[in-house]
N, CA, C and O atoms as a printed pandas DataFrame, in Angstrom:
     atom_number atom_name residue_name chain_id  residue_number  x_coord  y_coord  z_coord
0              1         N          UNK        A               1  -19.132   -7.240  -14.317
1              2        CA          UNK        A               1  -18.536   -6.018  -13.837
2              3         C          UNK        A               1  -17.953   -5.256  -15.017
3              4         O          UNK        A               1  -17.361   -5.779  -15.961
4              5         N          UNK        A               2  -18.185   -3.992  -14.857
5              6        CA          UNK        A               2  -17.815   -3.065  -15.979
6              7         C          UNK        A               2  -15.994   -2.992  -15.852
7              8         O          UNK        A               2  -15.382   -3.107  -14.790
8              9         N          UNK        A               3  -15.353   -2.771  -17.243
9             10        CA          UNK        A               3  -14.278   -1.938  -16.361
10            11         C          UNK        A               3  -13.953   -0.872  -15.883
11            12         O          UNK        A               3  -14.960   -0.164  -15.907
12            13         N          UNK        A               4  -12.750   -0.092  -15.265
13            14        CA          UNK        A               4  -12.715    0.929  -15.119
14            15         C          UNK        A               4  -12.238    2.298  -15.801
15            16         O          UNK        A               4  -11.173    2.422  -16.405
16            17         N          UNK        A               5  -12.848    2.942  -15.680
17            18        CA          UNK        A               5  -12.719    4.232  -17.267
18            19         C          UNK        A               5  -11.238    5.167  -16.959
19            20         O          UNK        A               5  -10.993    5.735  -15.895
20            21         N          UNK        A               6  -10.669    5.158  -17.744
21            22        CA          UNK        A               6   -9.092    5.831  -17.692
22            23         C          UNK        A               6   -9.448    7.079  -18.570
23            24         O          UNK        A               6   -9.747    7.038  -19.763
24            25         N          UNK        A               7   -9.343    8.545  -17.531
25            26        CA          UNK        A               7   -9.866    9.592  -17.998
26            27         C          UNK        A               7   -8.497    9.956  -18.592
27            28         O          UNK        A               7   -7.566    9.413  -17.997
28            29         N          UNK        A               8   -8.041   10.995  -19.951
29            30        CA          UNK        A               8   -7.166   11.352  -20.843
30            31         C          UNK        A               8   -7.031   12.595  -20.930
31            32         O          UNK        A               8   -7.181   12.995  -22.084
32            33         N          UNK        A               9   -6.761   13.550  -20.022
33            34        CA          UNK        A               9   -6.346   15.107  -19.995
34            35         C          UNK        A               9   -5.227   15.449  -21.025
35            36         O          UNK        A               9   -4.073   15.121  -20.748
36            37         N          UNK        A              10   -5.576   16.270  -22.531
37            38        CA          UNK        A              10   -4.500   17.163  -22.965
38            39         C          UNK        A              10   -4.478   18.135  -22.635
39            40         O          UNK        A              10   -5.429   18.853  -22.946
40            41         N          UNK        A              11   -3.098   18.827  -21.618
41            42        CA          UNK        A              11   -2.784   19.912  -21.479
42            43         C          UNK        A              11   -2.504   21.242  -22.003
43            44         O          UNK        A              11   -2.474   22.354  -21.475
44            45         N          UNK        A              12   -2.256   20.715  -23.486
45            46        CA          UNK        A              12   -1.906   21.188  -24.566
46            47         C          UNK        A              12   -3.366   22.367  -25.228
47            48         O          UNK        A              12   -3.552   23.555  -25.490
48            49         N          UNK        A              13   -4.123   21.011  -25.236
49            50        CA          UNK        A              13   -5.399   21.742  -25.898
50            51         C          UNK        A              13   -6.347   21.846  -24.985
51            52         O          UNK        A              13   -7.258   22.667  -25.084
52            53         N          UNK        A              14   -6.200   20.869  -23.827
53            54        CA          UNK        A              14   -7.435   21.294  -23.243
54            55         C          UNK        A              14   -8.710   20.087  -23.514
55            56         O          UNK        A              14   -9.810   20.093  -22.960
56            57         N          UNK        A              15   -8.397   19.449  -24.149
57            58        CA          UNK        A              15   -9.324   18.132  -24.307
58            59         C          UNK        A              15   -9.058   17.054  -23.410
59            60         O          UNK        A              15   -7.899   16.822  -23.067
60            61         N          UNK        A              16  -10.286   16.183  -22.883
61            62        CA          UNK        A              16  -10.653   15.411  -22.444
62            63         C          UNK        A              16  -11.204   14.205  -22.804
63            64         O          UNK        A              16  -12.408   14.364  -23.007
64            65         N          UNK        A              17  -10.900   13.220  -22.950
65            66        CA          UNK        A              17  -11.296   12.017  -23.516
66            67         C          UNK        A              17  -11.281   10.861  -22.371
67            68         O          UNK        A              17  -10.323   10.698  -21.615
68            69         N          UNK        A              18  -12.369   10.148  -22.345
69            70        CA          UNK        A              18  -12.832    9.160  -21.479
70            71         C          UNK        A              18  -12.500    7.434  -22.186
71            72         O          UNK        A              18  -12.531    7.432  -23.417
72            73         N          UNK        A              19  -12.344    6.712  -21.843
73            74        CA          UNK        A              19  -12.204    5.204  -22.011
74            75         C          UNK        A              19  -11.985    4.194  -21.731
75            76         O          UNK        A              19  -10.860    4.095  -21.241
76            77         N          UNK        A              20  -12.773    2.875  -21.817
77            78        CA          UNK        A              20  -12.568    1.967  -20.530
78            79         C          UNK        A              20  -11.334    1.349  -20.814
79            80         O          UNK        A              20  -10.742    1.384  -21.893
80            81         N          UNK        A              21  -10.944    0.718  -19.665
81            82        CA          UNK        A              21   -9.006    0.312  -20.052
82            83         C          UNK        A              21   -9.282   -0.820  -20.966
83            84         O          UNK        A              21  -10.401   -1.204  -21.307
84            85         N          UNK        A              22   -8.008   -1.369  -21.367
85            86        CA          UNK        A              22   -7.670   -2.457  -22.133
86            87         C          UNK        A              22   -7.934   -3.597  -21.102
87            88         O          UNK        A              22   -8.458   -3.288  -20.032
88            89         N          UNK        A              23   -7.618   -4.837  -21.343
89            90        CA          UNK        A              23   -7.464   -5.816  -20.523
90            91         C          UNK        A              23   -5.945   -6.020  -20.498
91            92         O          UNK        A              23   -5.591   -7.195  -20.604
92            93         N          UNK        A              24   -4.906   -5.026  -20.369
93            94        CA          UNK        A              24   -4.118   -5.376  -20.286
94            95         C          UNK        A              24   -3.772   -4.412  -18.935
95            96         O          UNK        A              24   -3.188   -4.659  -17.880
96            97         N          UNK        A              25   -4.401   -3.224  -19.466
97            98        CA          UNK        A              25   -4.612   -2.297  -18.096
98            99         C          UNK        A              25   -4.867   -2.429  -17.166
99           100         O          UNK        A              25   -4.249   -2.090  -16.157
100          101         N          UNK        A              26   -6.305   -3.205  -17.302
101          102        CA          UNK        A              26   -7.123   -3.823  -15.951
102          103         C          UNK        A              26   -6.261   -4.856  -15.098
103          104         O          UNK        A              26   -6.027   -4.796  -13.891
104          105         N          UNK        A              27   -5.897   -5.699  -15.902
105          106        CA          UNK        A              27   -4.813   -6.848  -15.207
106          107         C          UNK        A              27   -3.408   -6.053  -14.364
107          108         O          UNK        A              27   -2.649   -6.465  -13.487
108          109         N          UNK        A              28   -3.481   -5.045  -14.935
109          110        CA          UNK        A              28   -2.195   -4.171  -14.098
110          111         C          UNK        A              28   -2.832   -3.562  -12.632
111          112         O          UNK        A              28   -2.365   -3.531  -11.494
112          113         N          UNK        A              29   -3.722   -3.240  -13.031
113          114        CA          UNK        A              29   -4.350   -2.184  -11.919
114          115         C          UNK        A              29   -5.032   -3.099  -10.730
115          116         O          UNK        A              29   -4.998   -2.829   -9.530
116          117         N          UNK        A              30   -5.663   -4.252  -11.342
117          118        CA          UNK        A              30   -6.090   -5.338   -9.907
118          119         C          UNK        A              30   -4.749   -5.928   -9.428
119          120         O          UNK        A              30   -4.786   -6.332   -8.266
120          121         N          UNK        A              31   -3.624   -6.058  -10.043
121          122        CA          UNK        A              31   -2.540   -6.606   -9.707
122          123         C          UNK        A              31   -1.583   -5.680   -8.873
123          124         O          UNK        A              31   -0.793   -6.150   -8.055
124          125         N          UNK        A              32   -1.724   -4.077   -9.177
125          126        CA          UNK        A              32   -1.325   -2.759   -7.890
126          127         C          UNK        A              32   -2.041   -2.862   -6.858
127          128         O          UNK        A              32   -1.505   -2.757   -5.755
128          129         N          UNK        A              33   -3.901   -3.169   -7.019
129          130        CA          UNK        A              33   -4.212   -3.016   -5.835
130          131         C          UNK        A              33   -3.748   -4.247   -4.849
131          132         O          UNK        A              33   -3.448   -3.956   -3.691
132          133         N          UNK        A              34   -3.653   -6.225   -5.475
133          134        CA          UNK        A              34   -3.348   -6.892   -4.711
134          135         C          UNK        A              34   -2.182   -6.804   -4.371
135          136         O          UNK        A              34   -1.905   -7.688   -3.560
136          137         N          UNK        A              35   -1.356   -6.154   -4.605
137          138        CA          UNK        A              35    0.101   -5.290   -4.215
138          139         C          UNK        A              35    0.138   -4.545   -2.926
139          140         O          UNK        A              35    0.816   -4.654   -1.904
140          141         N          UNK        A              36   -0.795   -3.767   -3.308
141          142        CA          UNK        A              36   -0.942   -2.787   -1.845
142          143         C          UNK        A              36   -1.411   -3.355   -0.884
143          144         O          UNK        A              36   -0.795   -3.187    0.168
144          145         N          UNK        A              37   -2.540   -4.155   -0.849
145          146        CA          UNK        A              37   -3.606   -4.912    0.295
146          147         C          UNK        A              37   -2.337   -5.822    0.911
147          148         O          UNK        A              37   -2.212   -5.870    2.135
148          149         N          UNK        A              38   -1.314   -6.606   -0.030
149          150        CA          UNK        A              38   -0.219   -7.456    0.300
150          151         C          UNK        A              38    0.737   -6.386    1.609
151          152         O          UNK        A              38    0.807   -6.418    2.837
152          153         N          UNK        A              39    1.174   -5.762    0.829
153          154        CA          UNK        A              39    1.756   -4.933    1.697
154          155         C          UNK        A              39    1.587   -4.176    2.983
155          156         O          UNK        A              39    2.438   -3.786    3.783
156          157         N          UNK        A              40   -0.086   -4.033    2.984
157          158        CA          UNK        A              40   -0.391   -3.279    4.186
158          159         C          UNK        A              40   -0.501   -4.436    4.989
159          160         O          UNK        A              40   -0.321   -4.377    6.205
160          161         N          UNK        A              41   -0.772   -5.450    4.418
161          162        CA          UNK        A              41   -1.028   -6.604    5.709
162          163         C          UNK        A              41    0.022   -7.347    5.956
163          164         O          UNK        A              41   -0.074   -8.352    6.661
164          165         N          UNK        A              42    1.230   -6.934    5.379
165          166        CA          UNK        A              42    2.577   -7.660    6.040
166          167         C          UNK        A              42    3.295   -6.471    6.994
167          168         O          UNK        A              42    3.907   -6.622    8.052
168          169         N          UNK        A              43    2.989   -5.176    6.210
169          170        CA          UNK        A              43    2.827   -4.104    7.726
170          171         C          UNK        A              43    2.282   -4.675    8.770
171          172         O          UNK        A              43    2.981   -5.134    9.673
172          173         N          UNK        A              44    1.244   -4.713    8.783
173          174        CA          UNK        A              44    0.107   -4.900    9.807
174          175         C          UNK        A              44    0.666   -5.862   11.136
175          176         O          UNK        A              44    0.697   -5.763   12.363
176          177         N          UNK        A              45    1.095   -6.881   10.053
177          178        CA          UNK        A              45    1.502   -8.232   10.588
178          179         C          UNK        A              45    2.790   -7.972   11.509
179          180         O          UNK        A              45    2.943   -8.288   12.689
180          181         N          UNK        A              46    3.491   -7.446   10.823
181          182        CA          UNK        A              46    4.348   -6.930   11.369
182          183         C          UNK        A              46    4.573   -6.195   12.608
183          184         O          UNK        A              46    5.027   -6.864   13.536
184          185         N          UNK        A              47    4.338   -4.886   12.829
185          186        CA          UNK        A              47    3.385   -4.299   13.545
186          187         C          UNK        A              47    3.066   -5.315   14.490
187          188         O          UNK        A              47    3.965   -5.436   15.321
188          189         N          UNK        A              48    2.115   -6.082   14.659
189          190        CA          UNK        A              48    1.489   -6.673   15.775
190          191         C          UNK        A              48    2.690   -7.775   15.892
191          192         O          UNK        A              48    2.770   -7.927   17.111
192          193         N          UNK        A              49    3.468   -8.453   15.417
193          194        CA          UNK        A              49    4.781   -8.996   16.158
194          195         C          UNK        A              49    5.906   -8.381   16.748
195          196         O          UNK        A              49    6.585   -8.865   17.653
196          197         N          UNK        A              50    6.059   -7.373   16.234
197          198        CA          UNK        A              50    7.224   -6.427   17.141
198          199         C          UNK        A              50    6.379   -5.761   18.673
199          200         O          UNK        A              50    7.069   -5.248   19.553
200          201         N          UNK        A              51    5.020   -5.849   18.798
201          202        CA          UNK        A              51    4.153   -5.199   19.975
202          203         C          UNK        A              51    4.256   -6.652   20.676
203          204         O          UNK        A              51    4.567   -6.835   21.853
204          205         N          UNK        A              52    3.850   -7.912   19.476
205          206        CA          UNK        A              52    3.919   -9.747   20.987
206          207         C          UNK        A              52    5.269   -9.279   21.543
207          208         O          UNK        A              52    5.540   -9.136   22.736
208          209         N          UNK        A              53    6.110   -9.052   20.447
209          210        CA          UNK        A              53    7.688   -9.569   21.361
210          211         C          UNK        A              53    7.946   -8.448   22.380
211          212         O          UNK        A              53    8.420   -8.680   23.493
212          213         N          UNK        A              54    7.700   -7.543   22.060
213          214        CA          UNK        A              54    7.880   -6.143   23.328
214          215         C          UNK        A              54    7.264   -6.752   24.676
215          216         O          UNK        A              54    7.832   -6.961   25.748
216          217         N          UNK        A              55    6.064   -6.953   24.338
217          218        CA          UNK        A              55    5.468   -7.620   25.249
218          219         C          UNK        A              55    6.123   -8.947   26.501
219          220         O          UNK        A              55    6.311   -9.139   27.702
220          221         N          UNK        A              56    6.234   -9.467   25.390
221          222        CA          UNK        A              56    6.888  -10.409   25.889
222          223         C          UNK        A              56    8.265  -10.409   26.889
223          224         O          UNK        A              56    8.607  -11.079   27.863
224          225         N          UNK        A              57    8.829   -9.369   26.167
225          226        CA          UNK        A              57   10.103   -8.705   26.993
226          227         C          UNK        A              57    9.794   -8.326   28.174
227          228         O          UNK        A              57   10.336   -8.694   29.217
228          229         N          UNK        A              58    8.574   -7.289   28.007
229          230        CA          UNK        A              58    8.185   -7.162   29.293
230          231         C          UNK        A              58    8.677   -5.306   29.007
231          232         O          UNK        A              58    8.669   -4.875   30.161
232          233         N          UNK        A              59    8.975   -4.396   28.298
233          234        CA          UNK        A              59    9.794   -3.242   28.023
234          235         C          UNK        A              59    8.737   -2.881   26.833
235          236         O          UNK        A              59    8.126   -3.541   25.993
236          237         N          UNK        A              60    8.839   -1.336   27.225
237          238        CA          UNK        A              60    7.933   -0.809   26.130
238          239         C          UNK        A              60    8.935   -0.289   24.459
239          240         O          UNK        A              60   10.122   -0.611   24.503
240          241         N          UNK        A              61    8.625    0.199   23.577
241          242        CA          UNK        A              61    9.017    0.299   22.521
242          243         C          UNK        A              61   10.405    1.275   22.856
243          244         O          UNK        A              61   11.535    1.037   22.430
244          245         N          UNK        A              62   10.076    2.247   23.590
245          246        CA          UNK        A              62   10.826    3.510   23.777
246          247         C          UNK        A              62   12.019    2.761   24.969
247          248         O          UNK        A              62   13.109    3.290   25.188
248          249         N          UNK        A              63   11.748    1.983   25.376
249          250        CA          UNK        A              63   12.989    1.037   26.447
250          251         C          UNK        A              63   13.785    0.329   25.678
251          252         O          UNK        A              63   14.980    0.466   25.940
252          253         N          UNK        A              64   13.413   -0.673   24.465
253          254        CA          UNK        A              64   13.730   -1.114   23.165
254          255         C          UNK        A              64   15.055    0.124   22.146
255          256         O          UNK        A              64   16.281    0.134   22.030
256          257         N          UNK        A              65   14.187    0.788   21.740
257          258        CA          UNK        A              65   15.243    1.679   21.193
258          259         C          UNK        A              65   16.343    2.396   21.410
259          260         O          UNK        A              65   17.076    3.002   20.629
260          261         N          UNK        A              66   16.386    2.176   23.208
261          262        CA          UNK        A              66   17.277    2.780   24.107
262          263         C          UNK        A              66   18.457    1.444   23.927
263          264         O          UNK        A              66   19.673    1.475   23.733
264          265         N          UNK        A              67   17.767    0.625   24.041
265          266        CA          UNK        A              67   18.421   -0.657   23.855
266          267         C          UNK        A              67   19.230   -0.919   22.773
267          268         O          UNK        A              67   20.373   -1.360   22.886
268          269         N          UNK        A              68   18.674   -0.660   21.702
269          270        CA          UNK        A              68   19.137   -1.217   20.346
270          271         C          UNK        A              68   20.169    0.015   19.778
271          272         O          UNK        A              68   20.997    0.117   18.873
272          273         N          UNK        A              69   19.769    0.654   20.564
273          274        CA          UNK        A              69   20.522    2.368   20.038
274          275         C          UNK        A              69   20.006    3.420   19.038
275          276         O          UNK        A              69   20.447    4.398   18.435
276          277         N          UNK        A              70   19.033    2.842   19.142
277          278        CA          UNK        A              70   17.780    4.114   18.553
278          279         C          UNK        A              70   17.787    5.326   18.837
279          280         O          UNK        A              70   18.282    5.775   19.870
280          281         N          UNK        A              71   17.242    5.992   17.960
281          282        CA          UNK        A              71   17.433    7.344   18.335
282          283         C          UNK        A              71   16.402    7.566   19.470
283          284         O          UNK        A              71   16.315    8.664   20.019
């Protein structure tokens, strides 16, 4: 697998310069994305346990917040 090319905009002049990252870069950037994928799926997870336990209550979300003192 190639790496990925980190494009270099000067504003200044107006030049553009292309280059593939370092390996120090790359190790950052697969390590943001397993960051994010982490995160959306402890959302996720999340998410679908606050819907079991509603459930479970037997009360929908909007009965819940009335409850808890939600807005």
């Amino acid at each position: 697998m190639t790496t990925p090319m980190v494009k270099i905009h000067n504003v200044e002049t107006g030049e553009e310069t292309e280059r593939s990252m370092t390996a120090e870069e790359f190790a950052q950037w697969e390590a943001d994305i397993a960051a994010s994928i982490a995160k959306e799926q402890a959302k996720a997870e999340q998410t679908i346990a606050k819907q079991a336990l509603l459930d479970k209550l037997g009360i929908t979300q909007e009965e819940a917040q009335l409850l808890l003192g939600g807005n």
